[in-house]
N, CA, C and O of each residue as an XYZ file, in Angstrom:
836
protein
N      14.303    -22.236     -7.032
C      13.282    -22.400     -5.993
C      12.649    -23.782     -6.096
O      11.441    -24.018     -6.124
N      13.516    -24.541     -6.142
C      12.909    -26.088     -5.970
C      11.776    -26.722     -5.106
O      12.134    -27.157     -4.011
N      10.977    -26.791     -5.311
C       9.529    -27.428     -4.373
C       9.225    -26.122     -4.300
O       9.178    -25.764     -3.123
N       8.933    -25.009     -5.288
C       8.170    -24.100     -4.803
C       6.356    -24.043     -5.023
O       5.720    -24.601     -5.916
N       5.881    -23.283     -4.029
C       4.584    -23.367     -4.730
C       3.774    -23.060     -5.810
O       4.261    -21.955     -6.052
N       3.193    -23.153     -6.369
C       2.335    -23.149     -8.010
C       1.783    -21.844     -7.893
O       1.633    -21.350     -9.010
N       1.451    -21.154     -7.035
C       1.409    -19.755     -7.016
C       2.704    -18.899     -7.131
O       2.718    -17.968     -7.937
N       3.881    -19.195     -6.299
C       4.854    -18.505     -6.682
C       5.551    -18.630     -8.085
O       6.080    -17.691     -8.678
N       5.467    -20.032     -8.564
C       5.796    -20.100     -9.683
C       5.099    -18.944    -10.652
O       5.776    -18.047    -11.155
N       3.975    -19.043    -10.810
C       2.882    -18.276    -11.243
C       4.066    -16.637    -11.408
O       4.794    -16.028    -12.192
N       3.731    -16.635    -10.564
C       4.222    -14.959    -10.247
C       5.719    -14.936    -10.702
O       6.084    -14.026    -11.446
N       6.627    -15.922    -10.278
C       8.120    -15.365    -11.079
C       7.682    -15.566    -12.928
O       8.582    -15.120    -13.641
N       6.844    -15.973    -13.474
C       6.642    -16.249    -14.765
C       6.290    -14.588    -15.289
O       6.688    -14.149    -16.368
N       5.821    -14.131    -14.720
C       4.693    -12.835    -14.832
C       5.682    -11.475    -14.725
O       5.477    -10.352    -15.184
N       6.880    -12.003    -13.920
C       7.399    -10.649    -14.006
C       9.259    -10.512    -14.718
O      10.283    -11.171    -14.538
N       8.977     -9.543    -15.379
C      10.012     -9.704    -16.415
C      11.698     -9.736    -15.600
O      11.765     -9.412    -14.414
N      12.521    -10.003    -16.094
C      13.764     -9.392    -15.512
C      14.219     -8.397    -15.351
O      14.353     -7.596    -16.276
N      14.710     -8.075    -13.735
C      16.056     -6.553    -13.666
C      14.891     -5.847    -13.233
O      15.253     -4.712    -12.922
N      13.459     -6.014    -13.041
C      12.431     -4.857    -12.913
C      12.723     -4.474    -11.022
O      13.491     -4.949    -10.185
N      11.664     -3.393    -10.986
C      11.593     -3.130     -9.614
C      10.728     -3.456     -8.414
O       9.988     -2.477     -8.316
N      10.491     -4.132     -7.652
C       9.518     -4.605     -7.392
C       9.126     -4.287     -5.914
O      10.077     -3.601     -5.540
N       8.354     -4.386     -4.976
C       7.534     -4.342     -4.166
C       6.508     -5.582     -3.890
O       5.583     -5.991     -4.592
N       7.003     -6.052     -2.591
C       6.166     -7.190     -2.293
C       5.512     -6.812     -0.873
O       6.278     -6.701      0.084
N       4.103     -6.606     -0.685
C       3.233     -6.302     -0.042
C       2.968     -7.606      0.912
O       2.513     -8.594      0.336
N       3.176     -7.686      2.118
C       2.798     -9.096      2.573
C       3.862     -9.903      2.538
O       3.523    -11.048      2.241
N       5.183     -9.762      2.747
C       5.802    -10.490      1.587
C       6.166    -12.025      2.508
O       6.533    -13.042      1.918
N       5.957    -11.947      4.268
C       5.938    -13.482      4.878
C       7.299    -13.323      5.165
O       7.955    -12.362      5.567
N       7.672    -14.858      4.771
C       9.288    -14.902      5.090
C      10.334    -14.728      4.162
O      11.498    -14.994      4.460
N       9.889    -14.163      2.699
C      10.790    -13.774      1.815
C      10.799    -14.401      0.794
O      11.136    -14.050     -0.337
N      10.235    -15.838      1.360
C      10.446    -16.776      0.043
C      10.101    -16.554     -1.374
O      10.773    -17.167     -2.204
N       8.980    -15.625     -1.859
C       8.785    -15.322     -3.090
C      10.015    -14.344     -3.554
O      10.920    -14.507     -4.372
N       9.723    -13.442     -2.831
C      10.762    -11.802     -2.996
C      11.999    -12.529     -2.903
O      12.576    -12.141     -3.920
N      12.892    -13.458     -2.244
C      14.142    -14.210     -2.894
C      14.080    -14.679     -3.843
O      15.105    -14.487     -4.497
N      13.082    -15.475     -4.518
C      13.148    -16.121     -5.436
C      13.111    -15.420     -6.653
O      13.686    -15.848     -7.654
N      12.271    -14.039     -6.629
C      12.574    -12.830     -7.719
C      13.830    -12.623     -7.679
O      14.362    -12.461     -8.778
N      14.300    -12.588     -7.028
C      15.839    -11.668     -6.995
C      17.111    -12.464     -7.368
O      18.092    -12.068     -7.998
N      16.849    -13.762     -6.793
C      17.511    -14.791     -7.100
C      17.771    -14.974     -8.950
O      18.738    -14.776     -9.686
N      16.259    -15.482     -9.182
C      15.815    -16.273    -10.426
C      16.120    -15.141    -11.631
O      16.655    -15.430    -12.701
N      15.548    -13.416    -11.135
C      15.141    -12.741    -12.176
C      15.812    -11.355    -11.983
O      15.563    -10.363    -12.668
N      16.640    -11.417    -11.023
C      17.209    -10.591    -10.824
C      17.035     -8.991    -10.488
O      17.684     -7.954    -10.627
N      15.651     -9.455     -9.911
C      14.709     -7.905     -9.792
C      15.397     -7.020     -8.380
O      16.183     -7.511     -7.570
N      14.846     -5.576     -8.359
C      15.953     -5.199     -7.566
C      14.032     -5.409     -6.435
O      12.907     -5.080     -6.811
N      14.302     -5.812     -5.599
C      13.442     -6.236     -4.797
C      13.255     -5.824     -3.015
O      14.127     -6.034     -2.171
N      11.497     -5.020     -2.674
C      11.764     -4.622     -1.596
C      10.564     -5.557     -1.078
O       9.935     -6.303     -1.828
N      10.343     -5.432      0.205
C       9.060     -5.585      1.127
C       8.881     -5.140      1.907
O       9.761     -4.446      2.416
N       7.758     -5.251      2.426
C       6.732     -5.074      3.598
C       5.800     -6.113      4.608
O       4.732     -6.622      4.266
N       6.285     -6.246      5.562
C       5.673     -7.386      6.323
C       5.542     -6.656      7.844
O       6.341     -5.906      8.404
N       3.941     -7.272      8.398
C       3.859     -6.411      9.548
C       4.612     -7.572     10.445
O       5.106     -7.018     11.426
N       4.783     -8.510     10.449
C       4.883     -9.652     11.737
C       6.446     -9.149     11.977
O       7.026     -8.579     11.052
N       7.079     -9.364     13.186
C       8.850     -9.619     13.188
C       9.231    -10.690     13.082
O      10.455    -10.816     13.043
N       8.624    -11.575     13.015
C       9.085    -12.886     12.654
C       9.553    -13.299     11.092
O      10.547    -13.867     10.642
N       8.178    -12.654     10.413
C       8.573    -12.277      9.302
C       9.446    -11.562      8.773
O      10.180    -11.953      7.865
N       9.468    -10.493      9.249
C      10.926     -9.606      8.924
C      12.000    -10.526      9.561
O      12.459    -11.402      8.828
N      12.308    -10.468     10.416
C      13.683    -11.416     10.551
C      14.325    -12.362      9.747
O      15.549    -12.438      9.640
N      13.250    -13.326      8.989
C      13.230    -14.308      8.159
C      14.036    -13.969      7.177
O      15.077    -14.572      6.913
N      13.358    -12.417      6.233
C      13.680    -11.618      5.448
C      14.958    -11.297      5.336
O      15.822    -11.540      4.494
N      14.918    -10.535      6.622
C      16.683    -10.034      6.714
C      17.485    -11.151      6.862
O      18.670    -10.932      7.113
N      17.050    -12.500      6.749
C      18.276    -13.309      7.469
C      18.569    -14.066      5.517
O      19.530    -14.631      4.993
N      17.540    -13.767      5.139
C      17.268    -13.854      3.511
C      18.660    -12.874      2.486
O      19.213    -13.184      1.431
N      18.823    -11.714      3.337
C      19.198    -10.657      2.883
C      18.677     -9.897      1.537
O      19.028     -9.689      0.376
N      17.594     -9.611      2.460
C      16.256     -8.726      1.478
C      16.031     -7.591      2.269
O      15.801     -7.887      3.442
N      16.019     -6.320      2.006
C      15.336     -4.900      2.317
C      13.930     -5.261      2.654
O      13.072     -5.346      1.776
N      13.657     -5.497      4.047
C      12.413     -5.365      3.787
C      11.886     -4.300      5.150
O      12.729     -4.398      6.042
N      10.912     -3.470      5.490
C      10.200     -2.946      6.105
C       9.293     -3.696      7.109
O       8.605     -4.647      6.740
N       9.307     -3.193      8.555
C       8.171     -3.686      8.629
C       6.953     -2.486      9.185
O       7.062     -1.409      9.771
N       5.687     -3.344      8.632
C       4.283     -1.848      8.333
C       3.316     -2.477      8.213
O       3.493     -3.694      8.152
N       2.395     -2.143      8.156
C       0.394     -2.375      7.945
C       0.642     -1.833      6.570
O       1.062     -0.751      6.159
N       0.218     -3.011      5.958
C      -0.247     -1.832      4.582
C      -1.722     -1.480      4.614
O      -2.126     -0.657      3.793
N      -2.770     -2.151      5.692
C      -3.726     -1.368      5.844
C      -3.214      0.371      5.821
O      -3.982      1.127      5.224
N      -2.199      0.866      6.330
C      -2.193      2.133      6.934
C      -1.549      3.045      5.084
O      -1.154      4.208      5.165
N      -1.550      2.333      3.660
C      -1.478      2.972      3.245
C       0.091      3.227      2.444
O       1.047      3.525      3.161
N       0.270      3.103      1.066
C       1.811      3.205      0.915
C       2.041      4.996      0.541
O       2.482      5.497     -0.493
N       1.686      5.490      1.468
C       1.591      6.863      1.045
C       3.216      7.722      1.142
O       3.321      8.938      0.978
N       4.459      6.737      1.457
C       5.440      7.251      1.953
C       6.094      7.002      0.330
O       6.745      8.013      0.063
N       6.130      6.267     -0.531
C       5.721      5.756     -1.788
C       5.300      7.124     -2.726
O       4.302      7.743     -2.356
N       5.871      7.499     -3.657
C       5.299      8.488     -4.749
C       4.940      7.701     -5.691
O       5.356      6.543     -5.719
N       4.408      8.014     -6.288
C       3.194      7.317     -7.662
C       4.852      7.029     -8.778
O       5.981      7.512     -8.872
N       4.085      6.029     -9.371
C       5.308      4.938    -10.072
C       6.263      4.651     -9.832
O       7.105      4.512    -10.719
N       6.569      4.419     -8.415
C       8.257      4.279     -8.123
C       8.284      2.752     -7.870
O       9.135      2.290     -7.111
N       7.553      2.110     -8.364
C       7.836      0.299     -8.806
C       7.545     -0.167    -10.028
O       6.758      0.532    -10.666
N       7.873     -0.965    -10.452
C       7.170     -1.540    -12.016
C       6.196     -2.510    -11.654
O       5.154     -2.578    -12.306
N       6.400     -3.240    -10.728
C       5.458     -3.881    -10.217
C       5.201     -4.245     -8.703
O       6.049     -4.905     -8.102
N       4.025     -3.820     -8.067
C       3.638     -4.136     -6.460
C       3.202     -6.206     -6.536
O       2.946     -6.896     -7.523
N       3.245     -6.401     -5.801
C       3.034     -7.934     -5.314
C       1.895     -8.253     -3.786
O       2.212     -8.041     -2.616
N       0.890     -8.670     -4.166
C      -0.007     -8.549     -2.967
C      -0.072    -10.410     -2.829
O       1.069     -9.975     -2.983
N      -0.179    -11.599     -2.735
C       0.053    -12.668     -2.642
C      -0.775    -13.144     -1.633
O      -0.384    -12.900     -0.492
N      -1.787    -13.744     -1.748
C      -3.154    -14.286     -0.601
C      -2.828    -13.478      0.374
O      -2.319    -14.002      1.364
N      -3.031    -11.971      0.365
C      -2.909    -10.953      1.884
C      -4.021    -10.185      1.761
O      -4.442     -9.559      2.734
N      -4.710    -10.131      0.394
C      -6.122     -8.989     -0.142
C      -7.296     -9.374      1.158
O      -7.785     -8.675      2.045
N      -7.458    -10.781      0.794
C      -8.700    -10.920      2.055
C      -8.173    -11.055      3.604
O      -8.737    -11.678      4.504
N      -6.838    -10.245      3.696
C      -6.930    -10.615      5.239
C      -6.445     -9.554      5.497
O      -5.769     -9.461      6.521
N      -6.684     -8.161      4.454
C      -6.552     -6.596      4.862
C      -7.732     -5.732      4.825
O      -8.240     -5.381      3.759
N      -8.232     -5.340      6.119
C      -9.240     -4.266      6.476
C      -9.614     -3.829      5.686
O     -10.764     -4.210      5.470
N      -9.020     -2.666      4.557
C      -9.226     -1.669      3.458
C      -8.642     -2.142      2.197
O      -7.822     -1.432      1.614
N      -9.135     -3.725      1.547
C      -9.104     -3.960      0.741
C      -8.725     -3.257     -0.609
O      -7.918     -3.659     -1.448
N      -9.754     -1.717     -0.637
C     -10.132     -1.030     -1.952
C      -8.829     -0.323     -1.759
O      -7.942     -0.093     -2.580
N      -8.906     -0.051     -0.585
C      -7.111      1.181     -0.273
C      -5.933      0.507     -0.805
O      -4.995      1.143     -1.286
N      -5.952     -0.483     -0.747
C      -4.601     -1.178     -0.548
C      -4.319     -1.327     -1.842
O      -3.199     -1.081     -2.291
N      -5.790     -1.944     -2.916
C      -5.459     -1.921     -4.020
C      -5.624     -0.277     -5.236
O      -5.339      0.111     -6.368
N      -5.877     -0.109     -4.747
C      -5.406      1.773     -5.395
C      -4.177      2.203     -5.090
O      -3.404      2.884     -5.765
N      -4.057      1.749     -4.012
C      -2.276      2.607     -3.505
C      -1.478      1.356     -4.276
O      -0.317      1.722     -4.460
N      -1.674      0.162     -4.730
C      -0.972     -0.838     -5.560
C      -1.133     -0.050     -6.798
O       0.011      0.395     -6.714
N      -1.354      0.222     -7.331
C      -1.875      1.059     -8.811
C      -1.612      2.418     -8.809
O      -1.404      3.041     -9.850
N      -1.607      2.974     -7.583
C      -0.718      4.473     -7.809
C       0.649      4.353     -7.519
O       1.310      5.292     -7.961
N       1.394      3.337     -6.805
C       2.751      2.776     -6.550
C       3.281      2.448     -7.707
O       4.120      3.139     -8.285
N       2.856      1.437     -8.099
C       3.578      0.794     -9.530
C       2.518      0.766    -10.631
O       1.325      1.040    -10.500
N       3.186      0.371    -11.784
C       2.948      0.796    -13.336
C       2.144     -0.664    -12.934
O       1.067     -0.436    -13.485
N       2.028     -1.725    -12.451
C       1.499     -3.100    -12.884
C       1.784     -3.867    -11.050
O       2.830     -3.868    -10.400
N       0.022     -4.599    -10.563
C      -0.024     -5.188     -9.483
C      -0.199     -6.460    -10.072
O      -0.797     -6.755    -11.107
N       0.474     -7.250     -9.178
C       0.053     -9.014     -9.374
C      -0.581     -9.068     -7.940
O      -0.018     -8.677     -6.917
N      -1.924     -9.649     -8.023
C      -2.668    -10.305     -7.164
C      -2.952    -11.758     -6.728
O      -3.851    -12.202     -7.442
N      -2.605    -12.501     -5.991
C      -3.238    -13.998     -5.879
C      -3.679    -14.285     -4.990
O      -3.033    -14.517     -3.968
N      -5.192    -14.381     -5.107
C      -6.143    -14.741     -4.109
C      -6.879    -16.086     -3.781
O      -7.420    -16.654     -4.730
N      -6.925    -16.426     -3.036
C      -7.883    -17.639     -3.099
C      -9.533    -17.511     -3.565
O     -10.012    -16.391     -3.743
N     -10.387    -18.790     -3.754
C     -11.510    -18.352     -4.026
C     -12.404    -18.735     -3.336
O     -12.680    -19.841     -3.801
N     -12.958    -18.567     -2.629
C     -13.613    -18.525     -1.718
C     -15.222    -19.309     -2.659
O     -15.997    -19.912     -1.917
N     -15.419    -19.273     -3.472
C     -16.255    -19.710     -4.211
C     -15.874    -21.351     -5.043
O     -16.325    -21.823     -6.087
N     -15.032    -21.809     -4.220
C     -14.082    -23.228     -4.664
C     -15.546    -23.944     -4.738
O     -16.492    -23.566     -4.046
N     -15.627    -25.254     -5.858
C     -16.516    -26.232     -5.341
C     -16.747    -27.023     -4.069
O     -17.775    -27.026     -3.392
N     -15.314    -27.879     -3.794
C     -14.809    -28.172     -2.920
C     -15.533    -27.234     -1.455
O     -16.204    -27.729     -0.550
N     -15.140    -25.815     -1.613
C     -15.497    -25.680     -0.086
C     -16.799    -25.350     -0.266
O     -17.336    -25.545      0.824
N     -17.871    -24.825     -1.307
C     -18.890    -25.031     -1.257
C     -19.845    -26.393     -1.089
O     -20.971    -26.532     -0.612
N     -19.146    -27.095     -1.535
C     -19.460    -28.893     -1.118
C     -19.319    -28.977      0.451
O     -20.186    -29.217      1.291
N     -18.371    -28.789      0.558
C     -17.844    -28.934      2.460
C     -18.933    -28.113      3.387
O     -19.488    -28.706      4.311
N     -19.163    -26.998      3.163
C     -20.474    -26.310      3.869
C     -21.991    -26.785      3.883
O     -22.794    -26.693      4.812
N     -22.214    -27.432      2.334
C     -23.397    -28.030      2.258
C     -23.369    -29.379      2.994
O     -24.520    -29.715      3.273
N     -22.704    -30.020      3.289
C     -22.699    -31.246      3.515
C     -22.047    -31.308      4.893
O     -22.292    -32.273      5.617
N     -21.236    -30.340      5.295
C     -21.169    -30.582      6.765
C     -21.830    -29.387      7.588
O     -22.082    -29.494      8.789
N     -22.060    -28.373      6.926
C     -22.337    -27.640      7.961
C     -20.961    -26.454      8.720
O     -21.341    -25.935      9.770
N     -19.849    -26.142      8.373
C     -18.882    -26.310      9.062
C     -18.585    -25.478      8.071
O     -19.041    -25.684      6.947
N     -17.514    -24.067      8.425
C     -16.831    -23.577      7.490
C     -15.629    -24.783      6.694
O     -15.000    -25.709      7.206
N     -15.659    -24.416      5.659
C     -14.376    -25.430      5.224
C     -12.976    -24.898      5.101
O     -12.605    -23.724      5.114
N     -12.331    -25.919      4.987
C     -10.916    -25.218      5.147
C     -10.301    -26.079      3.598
O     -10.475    -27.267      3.326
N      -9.625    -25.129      2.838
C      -8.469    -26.033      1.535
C      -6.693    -25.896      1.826
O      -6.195    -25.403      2.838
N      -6.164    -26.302      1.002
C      -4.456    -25.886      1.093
C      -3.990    -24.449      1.297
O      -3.022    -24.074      1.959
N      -5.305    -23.341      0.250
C      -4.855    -22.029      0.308
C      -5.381    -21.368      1.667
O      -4.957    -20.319      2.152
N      -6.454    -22.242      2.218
C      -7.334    -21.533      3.144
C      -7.239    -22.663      4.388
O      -8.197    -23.414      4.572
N      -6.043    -22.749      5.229
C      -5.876    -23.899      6.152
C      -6.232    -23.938      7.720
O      -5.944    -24.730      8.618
N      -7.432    -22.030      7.642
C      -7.425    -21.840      9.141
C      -9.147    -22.502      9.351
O      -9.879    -23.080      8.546
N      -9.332    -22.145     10.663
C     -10.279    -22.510     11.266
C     -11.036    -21.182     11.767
O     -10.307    -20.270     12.156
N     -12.340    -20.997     11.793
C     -13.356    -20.044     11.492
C     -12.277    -19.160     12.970
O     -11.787    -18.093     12.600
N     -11.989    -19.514     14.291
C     -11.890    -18.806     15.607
C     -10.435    -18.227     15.227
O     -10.206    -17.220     15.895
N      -9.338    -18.579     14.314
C      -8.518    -18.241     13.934
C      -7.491    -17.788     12.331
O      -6.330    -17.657     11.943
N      -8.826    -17.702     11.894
C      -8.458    -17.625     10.536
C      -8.106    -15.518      9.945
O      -8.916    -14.658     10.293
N      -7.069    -15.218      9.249
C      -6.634    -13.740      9.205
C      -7.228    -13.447      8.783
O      -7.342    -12.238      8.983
N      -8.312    -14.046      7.740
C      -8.927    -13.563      6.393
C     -10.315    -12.962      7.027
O     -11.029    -13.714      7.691
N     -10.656    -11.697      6.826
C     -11.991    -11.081      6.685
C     -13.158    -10.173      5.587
O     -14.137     -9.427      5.621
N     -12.030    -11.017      4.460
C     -13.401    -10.298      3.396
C     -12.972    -11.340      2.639
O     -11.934    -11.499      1.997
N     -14.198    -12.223      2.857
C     -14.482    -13.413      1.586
C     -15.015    -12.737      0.229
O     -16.030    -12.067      0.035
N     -13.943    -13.156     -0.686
C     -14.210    -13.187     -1.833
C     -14.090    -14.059     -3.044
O     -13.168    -14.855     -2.871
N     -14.522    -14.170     -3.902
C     -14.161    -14.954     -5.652
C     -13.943    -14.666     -6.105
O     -14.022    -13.438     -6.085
N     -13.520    -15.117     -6.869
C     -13.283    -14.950     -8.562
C     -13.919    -13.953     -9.382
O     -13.426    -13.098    -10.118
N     -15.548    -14.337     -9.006
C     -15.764    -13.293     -9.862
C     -16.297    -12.245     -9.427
O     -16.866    -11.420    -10.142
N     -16.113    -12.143     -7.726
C     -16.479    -11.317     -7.139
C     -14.954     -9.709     -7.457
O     -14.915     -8.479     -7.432
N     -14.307    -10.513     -7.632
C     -12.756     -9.787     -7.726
C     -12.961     -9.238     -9.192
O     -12.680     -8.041     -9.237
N     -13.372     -9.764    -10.418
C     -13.477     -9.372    -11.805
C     -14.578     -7.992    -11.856
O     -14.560     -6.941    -12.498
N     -15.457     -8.535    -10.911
C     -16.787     -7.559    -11.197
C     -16.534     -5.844    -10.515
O     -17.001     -4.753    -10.842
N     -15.512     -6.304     -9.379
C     -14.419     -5.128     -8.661
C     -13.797     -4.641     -9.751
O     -14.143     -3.488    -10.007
N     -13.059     -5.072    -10.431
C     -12.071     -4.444    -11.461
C     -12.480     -4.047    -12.446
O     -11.882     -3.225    -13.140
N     -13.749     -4.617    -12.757
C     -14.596     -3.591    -13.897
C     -15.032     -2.318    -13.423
O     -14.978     -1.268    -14.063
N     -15.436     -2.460    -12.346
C     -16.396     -0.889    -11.521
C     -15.024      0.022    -10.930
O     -15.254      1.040    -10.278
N     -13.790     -0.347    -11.162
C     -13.094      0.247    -10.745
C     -12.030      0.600    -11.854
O     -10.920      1.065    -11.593
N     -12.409      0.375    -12.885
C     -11.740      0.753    -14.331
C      -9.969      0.240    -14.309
O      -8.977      0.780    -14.800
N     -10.123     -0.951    -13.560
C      -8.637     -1.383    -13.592
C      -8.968     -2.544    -14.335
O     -10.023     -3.170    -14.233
N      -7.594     -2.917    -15.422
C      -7.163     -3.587    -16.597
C      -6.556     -4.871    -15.899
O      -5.543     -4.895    -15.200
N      -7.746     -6.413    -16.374
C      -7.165     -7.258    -15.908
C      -6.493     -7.807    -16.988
O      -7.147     -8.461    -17.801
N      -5.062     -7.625    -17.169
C      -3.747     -7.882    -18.147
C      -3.767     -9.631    -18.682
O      -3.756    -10.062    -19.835
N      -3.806    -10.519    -17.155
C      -3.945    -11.845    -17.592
C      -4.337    -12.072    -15.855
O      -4.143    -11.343    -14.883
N      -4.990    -13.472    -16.001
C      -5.510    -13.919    -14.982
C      -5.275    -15.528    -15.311
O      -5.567    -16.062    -16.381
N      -4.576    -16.307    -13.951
C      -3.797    -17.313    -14.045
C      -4.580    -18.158    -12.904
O      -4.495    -17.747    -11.747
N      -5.476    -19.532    -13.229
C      -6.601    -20.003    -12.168
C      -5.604    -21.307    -11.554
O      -4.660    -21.721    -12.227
N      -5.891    -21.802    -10.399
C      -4.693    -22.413     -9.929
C      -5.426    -23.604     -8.995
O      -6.360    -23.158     -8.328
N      -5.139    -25.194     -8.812
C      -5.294    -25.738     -8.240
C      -4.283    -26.109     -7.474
O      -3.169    -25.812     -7.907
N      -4.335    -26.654     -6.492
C      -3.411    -27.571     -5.604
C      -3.348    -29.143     -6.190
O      -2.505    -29.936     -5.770
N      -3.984    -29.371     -6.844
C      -4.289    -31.086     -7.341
C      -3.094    -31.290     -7.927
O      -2.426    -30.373     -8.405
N      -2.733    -32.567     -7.926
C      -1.384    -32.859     -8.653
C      -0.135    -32.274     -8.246
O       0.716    -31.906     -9.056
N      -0.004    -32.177     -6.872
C       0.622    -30.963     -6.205
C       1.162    -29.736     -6.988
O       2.284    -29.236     -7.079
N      -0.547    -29.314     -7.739
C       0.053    -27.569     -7.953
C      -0.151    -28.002     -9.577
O       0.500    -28.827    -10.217
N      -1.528    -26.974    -10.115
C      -1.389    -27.062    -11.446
C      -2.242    -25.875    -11.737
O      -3.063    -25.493    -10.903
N      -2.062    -25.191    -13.039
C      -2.592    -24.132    -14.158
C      -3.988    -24.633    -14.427
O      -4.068    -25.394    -15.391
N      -4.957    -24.404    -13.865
C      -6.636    -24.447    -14.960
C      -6.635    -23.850    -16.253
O      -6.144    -22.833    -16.743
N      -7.245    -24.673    -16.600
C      -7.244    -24.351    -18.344
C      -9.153    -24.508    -18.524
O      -9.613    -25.441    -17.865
N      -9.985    -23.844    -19.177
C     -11.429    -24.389    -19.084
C     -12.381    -23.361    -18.799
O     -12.151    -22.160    -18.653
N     -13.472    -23.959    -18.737
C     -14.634    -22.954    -18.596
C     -15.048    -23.053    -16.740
O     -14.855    -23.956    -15.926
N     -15.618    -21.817    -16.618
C     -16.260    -21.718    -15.089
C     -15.418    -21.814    -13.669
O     -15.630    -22.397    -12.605
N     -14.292    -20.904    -14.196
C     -13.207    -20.544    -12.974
C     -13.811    -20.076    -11.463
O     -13.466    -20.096    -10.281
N     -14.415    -19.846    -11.908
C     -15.119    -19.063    -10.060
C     -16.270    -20.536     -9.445
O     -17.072    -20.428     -8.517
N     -16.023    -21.825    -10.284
C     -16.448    -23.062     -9.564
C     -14.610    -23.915     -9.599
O     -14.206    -24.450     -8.567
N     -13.977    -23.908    -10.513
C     -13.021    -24.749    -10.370
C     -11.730    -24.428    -10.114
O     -10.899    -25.285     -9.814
N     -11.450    -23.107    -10.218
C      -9.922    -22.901     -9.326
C     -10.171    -22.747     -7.809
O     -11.137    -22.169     -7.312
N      -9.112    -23.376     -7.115
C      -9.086    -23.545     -5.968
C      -8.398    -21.435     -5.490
O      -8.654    -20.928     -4.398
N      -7.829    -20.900     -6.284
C      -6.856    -19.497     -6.307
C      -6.906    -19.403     -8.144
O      -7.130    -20.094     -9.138
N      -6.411    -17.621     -7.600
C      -5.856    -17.176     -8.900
C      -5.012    -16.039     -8.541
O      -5.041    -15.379     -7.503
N      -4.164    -15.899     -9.683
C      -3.433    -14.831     -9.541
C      -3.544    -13.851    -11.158
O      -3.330    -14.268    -12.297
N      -3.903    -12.629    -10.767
C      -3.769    -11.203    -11.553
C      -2.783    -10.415    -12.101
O      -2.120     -9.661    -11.389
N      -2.627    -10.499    -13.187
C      -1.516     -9.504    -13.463
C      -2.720     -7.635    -13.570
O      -3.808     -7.417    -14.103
N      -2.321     -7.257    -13.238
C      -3.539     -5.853    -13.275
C      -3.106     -4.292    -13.711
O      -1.928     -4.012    -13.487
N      -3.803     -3.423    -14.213
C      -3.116     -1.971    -14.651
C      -4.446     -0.957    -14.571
O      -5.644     -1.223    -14.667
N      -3.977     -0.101    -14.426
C      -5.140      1.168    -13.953
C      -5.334      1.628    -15.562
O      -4.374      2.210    -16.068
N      -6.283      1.444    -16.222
C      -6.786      1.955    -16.845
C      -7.057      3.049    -17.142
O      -7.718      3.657    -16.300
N      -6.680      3.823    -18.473
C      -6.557      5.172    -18.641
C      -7.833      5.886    -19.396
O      -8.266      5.465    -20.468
N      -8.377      7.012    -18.704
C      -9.449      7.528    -19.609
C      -9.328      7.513    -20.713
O      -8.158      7.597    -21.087
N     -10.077      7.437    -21.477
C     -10.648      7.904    -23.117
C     -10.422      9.475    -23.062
O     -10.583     10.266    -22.133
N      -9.946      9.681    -24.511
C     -10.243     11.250    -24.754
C     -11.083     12.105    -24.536
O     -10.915     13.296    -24.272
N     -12.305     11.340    -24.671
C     -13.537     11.871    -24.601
C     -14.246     12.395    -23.137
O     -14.961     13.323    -22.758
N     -13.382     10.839    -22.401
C     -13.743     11.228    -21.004
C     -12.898     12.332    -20.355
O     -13.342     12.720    -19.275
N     -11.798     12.906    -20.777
C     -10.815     13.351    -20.149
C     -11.233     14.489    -20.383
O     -11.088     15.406    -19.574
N     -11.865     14.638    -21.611
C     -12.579     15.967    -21.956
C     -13.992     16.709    -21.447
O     -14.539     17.780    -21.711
N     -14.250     15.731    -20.698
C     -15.608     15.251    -20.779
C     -15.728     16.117    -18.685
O     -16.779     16.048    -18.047
């Protein structure tokens, strides 16, 4: 996947070989080929656009097309090793749905979101007035998909109250076309991040309880 992006890179690093996968959102294929390609995963998707699907199939990838607002309920609990949601969280209605049915689908979700809490676009609002726009976030307020702004640590403070296991969390700039944050105060200096994530299992006590 030559010239790929620093998020997809991200994500083929994260998921092991030969696994099963599910890509939620998955666009024109380009990640979900590059699994299958690189890592040899047996690899499906879901994309509502036909443009997108076409892309897919012309990819020669299984893919569906669906809302995952509406739910992977056709899906029995663990029949992936890993679901794939890829900057689509803030531009799906039922956010909380989407990510529970990621966690009752597969054993392990990768998430990569932008952050809405960037310096950069908090600079850009103070100083112009004007929603801002970055590389991950390139629309304009009258046309943009995204409707639930979130951060970094707006996303961490979710996964605590929701007893899901953040495995590793990978902070991501566009600078240098495309690099790994390393450092303190991610929810001011990654531009994105991506989640490796797992549903967390009661305690004995609670189970008893």
């Amino acid at each position: 996947m030559q010239g790929t992006r620093i998020d997809y890179s991200v994500i083929l690093g994260l998921i092991p070989a030969g696994k099963k996968v599910l890509d939620l959102g998955c666009g024109d294929g380009t990640l979900l080929a590059g699994l299958v390609q690189t890592k040899g995963v047996i690899g499906r998707g879901i994309e509502i656009s036909e443009e997108g699907v076409r892309a897919c199939i012309a990819k020669g990838l299984t893919v569906l097309q669906g809302d995952i607002d509406e739910g992977l309920r056709d899906y029995p609990d663990r029949s992936f090793d890993y679901i794939i949601l890829n900057q689509t969280l803030q531009a799906v209605k039922k956010p909380d749905v989407v990510l529970s049915e990621m966690l009752r689908v597969g054993e392990k979700a990768v998430v990569g979101l932008p952050n809405f809490a960037f310096w950069r676009m908090r600079l850009y609002l103070l100083f112009n007035g004007r929603m801002p726009k970055t590389d991950f976030l390139p629309y304009d307020w009258y046309d943009t998909p995204n409707i639930h702004f979130c951060s970094i640590l707006d996303f961490e403070e979710y996964c605590g109250r929701k007893s899901i296991t953040v495995e590793k969390r990978v902070c991501l700039s566009t600078d240098r076309g495309g690099r790994v944050l390393k450092g303190a105060r991610p929810n001011l200096f990654a531009e994105s991040a991506v989640y490796l994530l797992s549903r967390r299992m009661p305690a004995a006590s609670e189970r008893a309880g």
